[in-house]
Each structure stands twice: as C-alpha cells, then as structure tokens.
PyMOL Python script that loads the backbone (N, CA, C, O; Angstrom):
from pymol import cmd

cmd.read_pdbstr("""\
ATOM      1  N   UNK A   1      -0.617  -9.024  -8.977  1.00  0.00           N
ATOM      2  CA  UNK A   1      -0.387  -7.612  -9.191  1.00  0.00           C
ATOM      3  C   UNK A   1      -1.530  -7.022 -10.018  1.00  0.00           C
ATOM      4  O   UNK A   1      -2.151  -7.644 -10.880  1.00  0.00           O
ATOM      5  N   UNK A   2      -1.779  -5.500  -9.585  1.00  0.00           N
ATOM      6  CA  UNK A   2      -3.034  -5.182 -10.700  1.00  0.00           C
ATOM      7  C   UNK A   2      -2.142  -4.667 -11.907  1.00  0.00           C
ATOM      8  O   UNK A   2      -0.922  -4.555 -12.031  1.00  0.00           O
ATOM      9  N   UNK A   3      -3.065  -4.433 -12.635  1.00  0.00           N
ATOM     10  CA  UNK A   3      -2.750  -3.751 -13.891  1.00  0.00           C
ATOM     11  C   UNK A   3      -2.042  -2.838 -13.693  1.00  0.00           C
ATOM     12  O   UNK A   3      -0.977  -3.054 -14.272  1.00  0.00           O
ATOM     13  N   UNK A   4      -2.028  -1.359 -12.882  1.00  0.00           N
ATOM     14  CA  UNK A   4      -1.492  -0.118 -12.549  1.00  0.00           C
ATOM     15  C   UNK A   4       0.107  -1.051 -12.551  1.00  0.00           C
ATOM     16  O   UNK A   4       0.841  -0.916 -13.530  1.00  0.00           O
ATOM     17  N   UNK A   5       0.614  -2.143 -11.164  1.00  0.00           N
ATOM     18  CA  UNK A   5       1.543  -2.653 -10.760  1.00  0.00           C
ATOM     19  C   UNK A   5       2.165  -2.981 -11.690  1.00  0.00           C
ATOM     20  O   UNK A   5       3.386  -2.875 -11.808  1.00  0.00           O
ATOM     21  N   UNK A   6       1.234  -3.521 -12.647  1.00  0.00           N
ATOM     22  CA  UNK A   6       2.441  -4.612 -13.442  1.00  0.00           C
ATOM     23  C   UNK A   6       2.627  -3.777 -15.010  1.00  0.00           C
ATOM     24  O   UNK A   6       3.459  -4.095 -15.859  1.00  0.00           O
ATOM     25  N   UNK A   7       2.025  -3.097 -15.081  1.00  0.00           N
ATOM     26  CA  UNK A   7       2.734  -1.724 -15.958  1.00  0.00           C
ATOM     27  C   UNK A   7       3.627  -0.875 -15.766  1.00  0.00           C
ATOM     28  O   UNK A   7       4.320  -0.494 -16.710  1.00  0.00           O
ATOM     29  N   UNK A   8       3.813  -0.366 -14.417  1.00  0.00           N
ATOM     30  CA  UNK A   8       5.095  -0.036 -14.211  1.00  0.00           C
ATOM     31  C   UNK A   8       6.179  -0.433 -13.336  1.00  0.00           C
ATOM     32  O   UNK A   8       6.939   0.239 -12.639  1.00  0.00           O
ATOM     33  N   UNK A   9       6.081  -1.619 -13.524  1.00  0.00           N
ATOM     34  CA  UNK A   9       7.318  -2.805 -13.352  1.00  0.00           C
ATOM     35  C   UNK A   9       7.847  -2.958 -14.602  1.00  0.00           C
ATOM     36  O   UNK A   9       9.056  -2.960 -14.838  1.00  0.00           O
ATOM     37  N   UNK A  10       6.948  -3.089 -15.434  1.00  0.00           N
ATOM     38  CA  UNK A  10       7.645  -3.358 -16.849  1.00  0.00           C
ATOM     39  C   UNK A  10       7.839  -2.365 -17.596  1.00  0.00           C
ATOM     40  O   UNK A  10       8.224  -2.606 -18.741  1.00  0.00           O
ATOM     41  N   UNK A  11       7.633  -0.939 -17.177  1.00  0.00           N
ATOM     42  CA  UNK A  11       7.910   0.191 -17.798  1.00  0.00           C
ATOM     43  C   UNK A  11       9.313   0.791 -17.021  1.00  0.00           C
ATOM     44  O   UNK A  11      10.156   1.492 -17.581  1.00  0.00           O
ATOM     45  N   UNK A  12       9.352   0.373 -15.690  1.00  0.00           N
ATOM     46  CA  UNK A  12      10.516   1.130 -14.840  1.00  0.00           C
ATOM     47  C   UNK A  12      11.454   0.174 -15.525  1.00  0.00           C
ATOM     48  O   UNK A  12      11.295  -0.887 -16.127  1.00  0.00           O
ATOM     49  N   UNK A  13      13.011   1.308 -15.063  1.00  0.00           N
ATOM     50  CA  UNK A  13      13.808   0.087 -14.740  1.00  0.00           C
ATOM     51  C   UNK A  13      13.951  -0.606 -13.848  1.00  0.00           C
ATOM     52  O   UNK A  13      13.362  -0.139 -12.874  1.00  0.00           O
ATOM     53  N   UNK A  14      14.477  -1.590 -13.620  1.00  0.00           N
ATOM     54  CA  UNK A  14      14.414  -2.748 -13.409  1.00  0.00           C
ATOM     55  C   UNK A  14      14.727  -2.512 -11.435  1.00  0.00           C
ATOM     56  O   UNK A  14      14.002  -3.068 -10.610  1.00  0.00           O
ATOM     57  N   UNK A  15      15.547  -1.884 -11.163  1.00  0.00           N
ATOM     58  CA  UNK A  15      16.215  -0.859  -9.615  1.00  0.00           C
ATOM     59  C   UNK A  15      14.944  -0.204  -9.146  1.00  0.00           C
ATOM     60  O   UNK A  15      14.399  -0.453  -8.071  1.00  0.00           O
ATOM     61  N   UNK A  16      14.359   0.989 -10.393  1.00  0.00           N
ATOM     62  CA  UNK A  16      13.301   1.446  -9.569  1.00  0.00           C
ATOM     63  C   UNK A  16      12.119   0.779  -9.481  1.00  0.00           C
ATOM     64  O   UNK A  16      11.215   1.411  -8.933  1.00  0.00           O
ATOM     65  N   UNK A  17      11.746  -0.847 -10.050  1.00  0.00           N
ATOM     66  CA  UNK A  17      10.650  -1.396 -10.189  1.00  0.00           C
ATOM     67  C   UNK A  17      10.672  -2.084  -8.699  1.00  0.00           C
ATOM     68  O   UNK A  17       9.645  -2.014  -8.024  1.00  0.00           O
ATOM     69  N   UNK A  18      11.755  -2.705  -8.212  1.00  0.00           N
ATOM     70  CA  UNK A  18      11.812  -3.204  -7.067  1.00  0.00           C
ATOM     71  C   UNK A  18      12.038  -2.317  -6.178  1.00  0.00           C
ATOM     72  O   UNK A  18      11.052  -2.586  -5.492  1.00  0.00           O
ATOM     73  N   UNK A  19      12.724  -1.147  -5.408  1.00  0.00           N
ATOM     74  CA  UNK A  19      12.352   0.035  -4.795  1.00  0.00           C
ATOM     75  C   UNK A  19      11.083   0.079  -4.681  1.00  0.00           C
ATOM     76  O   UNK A  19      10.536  -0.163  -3.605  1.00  0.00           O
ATOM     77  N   UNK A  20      10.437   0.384  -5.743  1.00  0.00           N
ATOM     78  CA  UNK A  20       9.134   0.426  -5.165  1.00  0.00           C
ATOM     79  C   UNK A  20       8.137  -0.369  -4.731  1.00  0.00           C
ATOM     80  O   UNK A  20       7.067  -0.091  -4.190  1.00  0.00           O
ATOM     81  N   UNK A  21       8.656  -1.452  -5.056  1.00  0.00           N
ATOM     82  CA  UNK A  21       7.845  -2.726  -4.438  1.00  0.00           C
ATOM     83  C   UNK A  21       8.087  -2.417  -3.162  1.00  0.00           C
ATOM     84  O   UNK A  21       7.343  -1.915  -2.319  1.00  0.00           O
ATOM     85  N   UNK A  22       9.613  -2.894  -3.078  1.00  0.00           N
ATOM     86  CA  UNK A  22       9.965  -3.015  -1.444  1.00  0.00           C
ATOM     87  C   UNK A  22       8.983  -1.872  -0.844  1.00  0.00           C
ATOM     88  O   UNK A  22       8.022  -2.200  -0.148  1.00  0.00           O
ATOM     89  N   UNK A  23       9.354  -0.087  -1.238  1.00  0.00           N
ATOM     90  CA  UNK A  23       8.497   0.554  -0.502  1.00  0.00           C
ATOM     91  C   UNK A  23       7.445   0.543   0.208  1.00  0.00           C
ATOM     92  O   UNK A  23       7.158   0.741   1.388  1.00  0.00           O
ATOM     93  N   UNK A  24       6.531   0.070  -1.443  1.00  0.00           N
ATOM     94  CA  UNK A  24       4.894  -0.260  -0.867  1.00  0.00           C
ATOM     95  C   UNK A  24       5.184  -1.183  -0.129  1.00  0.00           C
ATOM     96  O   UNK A  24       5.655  -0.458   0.747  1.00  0.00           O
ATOM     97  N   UNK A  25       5.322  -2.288   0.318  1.00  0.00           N
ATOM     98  CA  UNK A  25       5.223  -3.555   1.252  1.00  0.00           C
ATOM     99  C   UNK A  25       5.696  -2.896   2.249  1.00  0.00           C
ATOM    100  O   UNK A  25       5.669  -3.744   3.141  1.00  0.00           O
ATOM    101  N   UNK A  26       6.127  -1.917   2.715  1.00  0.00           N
ATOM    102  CA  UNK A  26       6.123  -0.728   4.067  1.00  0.00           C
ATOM    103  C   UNK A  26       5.299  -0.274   4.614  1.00  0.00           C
ATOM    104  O   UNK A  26       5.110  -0.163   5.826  1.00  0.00           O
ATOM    105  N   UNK A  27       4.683   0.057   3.710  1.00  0.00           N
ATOM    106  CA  UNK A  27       3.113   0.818   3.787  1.00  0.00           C
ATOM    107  C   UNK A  27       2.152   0.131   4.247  1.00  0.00           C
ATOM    108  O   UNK A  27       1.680  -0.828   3.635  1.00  0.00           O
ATOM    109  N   UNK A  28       1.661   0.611   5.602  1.00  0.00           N
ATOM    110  CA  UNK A  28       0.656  -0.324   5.802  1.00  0.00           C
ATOM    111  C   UNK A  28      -0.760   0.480   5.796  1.00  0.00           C
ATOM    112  O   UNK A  28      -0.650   1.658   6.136  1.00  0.00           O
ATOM    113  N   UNK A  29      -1.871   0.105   5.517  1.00  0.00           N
ATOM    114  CA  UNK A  29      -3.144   0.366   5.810  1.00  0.00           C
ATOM    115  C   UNK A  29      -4.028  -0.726   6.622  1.00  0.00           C
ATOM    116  O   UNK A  29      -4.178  -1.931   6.420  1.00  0.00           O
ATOM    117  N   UNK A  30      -4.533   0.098   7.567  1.00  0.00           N
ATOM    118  CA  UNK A  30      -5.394  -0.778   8.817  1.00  0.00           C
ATOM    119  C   UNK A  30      -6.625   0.128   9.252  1.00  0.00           C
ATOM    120  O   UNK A  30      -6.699   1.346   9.416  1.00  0.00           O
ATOM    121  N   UNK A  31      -7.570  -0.888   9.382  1.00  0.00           N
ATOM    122  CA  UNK A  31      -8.749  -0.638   9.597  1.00  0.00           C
ATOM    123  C   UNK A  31      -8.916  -1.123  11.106  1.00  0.00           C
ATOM    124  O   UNK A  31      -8.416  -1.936  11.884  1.00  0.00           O
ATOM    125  N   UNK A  32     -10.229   0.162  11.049  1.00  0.00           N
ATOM    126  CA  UNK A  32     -10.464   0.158  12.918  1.00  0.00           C
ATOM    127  C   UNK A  32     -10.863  -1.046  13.192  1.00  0.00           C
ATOM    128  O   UNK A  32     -10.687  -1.488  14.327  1.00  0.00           O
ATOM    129  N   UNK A  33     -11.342  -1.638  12.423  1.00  0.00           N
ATOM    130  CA  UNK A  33     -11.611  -3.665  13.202  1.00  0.00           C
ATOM    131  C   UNK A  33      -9.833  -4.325  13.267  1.00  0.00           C
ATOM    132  O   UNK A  33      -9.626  -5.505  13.550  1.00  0.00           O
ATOM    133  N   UNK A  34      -8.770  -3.410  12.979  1.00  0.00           N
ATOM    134  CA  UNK A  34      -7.606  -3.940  13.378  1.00  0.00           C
ATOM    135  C   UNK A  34      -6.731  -4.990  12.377  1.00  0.00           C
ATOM    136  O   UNK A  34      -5.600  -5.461  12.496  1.00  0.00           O
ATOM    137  N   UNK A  35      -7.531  -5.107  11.577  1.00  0.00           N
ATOM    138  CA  UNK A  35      -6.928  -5.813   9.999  1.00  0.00           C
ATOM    139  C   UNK A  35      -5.868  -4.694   9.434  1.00  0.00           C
ATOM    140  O   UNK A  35      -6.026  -3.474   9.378  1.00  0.00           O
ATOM    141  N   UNK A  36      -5.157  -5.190   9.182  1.00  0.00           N
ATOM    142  CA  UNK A  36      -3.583  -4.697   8.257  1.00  0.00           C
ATOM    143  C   UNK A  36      -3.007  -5.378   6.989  1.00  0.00           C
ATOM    144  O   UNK A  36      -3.016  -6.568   6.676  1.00  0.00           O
ATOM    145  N   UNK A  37      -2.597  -4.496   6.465  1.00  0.00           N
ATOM    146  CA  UNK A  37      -1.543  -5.447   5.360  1.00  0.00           C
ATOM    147  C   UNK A  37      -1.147  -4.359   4.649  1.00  0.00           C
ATOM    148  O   UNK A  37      -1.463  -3.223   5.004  1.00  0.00           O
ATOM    149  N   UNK A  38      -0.161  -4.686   3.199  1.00  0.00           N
ATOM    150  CA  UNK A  38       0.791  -3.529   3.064  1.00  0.00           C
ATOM    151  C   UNK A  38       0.120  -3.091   1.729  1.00  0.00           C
ATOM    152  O   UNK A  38      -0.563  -3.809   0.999  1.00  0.00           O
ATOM    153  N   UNK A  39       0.497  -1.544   1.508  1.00  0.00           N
ATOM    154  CA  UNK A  39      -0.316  -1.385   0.388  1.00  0.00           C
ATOM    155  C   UNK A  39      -0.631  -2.547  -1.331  1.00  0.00           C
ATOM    156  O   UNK A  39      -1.554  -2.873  -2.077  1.00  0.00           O
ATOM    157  N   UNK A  40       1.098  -2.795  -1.130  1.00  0.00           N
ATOM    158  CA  UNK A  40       1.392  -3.297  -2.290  1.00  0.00           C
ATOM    159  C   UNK A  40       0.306  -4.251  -2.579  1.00  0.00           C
ATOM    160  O   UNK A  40      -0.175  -4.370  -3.706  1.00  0.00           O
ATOM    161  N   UNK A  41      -0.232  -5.208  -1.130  1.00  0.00           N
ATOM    162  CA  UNK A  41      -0.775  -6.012  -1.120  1.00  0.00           C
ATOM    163  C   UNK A  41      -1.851  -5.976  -1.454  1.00  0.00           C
ATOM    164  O   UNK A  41      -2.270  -6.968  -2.049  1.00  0.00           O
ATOM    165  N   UNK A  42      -2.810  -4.781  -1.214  1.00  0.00           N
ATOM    166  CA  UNK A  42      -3.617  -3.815  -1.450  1.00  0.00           C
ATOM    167  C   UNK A  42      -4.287  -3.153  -2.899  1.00  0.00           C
ATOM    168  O   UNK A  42      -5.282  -2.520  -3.253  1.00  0.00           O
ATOM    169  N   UNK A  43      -2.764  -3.879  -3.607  1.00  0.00           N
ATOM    170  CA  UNK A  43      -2.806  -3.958  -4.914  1.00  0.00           C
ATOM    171  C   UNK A  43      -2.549  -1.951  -5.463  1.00  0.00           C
ATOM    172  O   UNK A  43      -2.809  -1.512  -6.584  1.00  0.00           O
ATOM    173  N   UNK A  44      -2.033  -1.182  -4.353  1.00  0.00           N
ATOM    174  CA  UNK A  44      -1.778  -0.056  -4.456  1.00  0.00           C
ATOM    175  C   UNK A  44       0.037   0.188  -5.227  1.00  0.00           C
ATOM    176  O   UNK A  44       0.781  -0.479  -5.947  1.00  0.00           O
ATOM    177  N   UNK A  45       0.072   1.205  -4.710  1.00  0.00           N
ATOM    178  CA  UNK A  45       1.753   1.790  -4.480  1.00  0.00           C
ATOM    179  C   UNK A  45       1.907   3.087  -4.347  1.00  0.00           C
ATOM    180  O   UNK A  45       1.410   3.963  -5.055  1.00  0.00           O
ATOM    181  N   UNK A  46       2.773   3.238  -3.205  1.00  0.00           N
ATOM    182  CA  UNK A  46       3.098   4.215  -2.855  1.00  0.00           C
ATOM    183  C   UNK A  46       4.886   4.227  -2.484  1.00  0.00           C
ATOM    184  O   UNK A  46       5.495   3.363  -1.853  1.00  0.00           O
ATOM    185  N   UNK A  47       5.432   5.461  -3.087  1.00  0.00           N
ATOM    186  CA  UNK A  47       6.821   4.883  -3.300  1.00  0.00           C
ATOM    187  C   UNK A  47       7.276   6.786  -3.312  1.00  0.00           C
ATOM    188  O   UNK A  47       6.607   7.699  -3.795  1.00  0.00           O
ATOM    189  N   UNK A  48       8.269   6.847  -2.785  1.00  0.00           N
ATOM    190  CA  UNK A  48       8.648   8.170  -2.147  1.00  0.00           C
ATOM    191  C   UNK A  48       7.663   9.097  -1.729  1.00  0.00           C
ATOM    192  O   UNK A  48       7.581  10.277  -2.072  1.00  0.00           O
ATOM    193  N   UNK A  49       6.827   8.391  -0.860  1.00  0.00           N
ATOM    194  CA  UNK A  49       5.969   9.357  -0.287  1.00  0.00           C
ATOM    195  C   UNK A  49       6.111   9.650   1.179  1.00  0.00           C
ATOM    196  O   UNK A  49       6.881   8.975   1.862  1.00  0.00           O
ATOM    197  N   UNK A  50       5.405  10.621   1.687  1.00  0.00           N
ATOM    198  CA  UNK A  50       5.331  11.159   3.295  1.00  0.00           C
ATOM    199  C   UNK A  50       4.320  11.046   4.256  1.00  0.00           C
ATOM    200  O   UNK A  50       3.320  11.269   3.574  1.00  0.00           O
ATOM    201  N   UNK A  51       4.068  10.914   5.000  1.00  0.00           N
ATOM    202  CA  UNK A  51       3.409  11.629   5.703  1.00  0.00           C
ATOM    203  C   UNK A  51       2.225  10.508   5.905  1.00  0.00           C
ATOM    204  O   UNK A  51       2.410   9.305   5.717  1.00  0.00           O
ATOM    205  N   UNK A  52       0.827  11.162   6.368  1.00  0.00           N
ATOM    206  CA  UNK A  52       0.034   9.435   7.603  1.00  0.00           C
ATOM    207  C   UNK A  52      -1.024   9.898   6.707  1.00  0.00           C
ATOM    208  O   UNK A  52      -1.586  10.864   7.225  1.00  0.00           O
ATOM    209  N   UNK A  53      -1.584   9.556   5.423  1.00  0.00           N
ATOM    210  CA  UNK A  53      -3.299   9.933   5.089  1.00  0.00           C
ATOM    211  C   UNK A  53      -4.333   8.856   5.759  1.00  0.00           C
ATOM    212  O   UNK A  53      -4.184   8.152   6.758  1.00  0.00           O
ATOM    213  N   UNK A  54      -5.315   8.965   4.951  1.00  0.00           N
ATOM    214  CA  UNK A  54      -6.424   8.438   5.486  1.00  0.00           C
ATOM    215  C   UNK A  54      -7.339   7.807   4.135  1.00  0.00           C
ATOM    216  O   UNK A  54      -7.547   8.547   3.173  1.00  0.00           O
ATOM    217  N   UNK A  55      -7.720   6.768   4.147  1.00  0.00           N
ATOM    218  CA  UNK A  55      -8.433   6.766   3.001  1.00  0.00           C
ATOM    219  C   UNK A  55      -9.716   5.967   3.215  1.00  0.00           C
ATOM    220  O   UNK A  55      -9.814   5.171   4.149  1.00  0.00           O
ATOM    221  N   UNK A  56     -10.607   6.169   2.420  1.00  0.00           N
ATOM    222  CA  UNK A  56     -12.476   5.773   2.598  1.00  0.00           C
ATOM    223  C   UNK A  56     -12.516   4.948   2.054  1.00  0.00           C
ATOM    224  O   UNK A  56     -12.992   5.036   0.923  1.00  0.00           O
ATOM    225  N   UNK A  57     -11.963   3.470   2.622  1.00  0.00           N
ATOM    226  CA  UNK A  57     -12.481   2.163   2.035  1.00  0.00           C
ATOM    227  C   UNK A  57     -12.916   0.924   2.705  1.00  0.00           C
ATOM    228  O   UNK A  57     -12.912   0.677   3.911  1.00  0.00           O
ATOM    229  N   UNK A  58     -13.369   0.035   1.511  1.00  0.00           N
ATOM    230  CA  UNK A  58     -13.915  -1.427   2.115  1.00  0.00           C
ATOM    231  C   UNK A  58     -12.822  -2.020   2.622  1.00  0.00           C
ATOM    232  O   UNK A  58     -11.725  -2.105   2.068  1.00  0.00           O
ATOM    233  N   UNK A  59     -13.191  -2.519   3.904  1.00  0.00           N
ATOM    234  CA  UNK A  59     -12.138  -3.414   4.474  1.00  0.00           C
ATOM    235  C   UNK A  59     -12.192  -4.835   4.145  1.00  0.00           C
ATOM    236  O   UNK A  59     -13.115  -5.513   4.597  1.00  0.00           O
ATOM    237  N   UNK A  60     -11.272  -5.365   3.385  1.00  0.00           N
ATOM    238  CA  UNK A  60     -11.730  -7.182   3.219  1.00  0.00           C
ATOM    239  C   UNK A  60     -12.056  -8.008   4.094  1.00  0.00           C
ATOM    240  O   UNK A  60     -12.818  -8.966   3.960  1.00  0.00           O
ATOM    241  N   UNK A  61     -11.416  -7.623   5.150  1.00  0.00           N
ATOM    242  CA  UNK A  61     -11.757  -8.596   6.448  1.00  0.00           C
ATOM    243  C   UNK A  61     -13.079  -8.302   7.192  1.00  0.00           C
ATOM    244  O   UNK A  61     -13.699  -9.284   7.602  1.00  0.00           O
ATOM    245  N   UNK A  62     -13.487  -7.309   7.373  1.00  0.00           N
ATOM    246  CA  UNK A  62     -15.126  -6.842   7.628  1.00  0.00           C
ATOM    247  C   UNK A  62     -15.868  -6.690   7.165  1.00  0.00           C
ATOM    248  O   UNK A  62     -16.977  -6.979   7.613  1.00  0.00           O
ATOM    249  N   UNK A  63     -15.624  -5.996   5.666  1.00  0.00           N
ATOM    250  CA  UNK A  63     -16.511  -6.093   4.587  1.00  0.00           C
ATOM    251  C   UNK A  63     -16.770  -4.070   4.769  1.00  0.00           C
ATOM    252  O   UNK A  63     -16.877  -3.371   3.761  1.00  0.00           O
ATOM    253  N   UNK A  64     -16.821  -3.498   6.144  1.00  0.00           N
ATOM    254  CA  UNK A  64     -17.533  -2.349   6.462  1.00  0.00           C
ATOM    255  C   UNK A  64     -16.401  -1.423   5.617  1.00  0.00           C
ATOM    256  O   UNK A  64     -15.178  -1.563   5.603  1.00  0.00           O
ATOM    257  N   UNK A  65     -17.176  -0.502   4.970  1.00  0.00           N
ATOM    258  CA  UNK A  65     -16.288   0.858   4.610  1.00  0.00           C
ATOM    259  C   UNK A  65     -16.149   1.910   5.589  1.00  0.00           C
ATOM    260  O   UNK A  65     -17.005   2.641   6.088  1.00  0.00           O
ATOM    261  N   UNK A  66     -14.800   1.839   5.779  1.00  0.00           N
ATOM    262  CA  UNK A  66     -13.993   3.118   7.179  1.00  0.00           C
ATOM    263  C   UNK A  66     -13.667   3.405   6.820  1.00  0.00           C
ATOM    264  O   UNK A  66     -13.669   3.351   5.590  1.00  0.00           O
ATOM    265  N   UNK A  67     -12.740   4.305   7.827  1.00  0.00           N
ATOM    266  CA  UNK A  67     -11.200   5.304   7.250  1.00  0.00           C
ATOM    267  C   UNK A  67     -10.544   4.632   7.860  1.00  0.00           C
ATOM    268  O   UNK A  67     -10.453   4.425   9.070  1.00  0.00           O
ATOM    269  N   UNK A  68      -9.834   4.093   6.637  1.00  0.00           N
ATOM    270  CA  UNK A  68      -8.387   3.420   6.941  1.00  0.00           C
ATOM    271  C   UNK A  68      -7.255   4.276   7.102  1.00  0.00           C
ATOM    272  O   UNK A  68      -7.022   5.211   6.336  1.00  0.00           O
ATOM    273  N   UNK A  69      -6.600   3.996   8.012  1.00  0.00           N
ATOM    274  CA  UNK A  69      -4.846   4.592   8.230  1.00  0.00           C
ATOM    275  C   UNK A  69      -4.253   4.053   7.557  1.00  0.00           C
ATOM    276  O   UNK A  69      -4.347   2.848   7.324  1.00  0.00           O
ATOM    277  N   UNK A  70      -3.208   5.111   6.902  1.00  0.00           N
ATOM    278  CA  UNK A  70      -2.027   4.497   6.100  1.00  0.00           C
ATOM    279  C   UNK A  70      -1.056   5.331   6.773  1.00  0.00           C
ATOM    280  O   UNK A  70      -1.176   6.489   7.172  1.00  0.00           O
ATOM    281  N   UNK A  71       0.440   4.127   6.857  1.00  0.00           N
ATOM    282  CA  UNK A  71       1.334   4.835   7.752  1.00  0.00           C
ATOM    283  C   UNK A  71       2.503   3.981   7.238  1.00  0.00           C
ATOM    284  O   UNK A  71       2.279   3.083   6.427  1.00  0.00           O
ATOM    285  N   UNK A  72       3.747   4.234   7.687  1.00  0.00           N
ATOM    286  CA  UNK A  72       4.728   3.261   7.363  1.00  0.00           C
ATOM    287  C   UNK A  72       5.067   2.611   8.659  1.00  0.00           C
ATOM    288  O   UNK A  72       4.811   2.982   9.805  1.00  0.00           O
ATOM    289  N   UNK A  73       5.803   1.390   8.158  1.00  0.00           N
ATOM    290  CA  UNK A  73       5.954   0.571   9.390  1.00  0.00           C
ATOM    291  C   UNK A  73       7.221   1.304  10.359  1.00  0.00           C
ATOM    292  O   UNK A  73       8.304   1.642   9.883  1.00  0.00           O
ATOM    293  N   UNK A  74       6.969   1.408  11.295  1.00  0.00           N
ATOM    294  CA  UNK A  74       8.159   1.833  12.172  1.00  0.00           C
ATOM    295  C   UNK A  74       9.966   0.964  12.422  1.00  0.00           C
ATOM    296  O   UNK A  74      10.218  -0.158  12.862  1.00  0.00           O
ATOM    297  N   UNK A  75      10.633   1.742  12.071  1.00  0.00           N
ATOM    298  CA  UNK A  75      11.845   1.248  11.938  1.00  0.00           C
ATOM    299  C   UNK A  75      12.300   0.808  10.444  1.00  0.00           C
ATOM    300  O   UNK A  75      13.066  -0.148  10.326  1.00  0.00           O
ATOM    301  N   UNK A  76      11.840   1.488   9.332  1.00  0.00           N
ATOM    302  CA  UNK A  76      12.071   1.138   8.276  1.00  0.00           C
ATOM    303  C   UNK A  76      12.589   2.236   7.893  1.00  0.00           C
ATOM    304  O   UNK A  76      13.016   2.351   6.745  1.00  0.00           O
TER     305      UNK A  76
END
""", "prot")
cmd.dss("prot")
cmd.show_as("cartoon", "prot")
cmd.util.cbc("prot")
cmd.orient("prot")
C-alpha cells in the first residue's frame, strides 16, 4: 500500500476503510498495449466516484506513457 492508502485505512473507520478498498479493486485502468489492473493496485483510490476519465501515464508493462482508461468493471 502507498502512503496516501495506508493513512487512510488507519484514519477511516474500519467499514469505510474496506469499502474503499473493495471499490478501488473495481476500478480498472488499461493501457492501449492492453495491460490492466485495478486502481488500488495502482497504488491509487478511487471510492464513490463516476464516470470513465483518462489519465497521462507510464504503463508498467510497456514502460510507454499513454492515456490510460479508467472505468469500472462491468457488473459490479
């Protein structure tokens, strides 16, 4: 977990610390070489949020900086 994560795990309570885990691990971001994984993993969080952004980063698996999609997984 990064720093951001593991500060407010231990600042939430204990209901909304896992909520939002679960959330982020919904969240996926994927790059146009087709690599995925969930924000949380990403070392992000995103937790009652909406909607499909886009964000300008290094992809680990290619190394190349794109625009990654972020979206939630379907059926969640």
């Amino acid at each position: 977990m990064t720093i951001i994560q593991q500060f407010l795990t231990a600042v939430l309570p204990e209901a909304w610390a896992k909520d939002m885990r679960s959330e982020s691990l919904t969240w996926m971001v994927r790059c146009t070489c087709g690599f995925e994984r969930s924000i949380w993993e990403s070392g992000g969080i995103r937790w009652k949020a909406k909607g499909s952004p886009r964000r300008f980063i290094v992809c680990s698996q290619c190394g190349q900086r794109t625009w990654h999609i972020v979206y939630r997984k379907p059926g969640v």
